[in-house]
C-alpha positions as CSV (number, residue, x, y, z in Angstrom):
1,X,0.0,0.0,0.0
2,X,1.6,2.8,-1.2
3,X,-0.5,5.3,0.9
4,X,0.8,3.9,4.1
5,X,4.7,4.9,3.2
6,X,3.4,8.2,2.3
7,X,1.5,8.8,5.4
8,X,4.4,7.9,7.6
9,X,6.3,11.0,8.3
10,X,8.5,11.5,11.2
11,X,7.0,13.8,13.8
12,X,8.0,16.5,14.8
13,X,9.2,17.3,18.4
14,X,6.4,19.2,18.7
15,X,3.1,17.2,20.3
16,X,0.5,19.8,19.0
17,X,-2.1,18.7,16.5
18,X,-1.4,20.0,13.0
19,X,-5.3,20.3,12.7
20,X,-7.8,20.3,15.0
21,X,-10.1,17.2,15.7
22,X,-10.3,14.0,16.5
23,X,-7.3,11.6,15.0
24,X,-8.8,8.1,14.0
25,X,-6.4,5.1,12.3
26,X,-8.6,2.8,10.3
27,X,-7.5,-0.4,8.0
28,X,-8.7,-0.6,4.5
29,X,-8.4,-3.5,2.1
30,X,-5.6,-2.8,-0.4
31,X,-8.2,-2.7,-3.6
32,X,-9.5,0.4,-1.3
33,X,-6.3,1.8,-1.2
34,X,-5.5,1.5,-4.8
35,X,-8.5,3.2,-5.6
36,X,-7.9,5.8,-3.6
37,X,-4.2,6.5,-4.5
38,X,-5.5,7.1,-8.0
39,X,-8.4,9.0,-7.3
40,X,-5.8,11.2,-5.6
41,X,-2.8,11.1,-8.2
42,X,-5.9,11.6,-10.6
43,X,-6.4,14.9,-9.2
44,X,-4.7,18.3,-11.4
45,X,-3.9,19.2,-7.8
46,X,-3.4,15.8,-5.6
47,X,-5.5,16.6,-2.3
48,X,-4.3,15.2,1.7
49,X,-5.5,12.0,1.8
50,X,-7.2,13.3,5.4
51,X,-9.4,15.9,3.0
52,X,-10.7,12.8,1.1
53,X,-11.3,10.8,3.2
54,X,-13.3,13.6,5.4
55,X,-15.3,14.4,3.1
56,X,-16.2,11.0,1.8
57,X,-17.3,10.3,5.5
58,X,-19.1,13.8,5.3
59,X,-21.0,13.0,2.2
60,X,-21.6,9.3,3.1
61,X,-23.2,10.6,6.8
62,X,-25.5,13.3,5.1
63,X,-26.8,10.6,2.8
64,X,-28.0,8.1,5.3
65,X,-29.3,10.6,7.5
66,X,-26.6,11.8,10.2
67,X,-25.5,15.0,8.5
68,X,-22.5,16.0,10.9
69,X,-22.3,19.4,12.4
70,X,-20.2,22.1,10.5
């Protein structure tokens, strides 16, 4: 899975958040994560793969029902 390498950055010293909310580690099925990686590498301007995956979970909660609060 060539998203994992990308995601895995040293951290900084620091311990703050680079962006607020809640941090959440999830496994997905390599076919998933193919998908994804092209979706993104598709893109004219490849997007964070945290953007795409929020707003997939955005869309996917307004559609059955549990719109989530902006």
């Amino acid at each position: 899975m060539a998203t994992l390498a990308v995601m895995a950055k040293k951290k900084s010293d620091s311990t703050k958040p680079t962006r607020p909310g809640k941090a959440i580690n999830v496994r997905i099925t390599d076919e998933l994560s193919d998908a994804l990686d092209r979706f993104i590498e598709s893109q004219r301007i490849p997007p964070k793969i945290t953007d795409v995956v929020e707003v997939a979970l955005h869309e996917f909660l307004e559609r059955e029902g549990f719109k989530p609060k902006n």
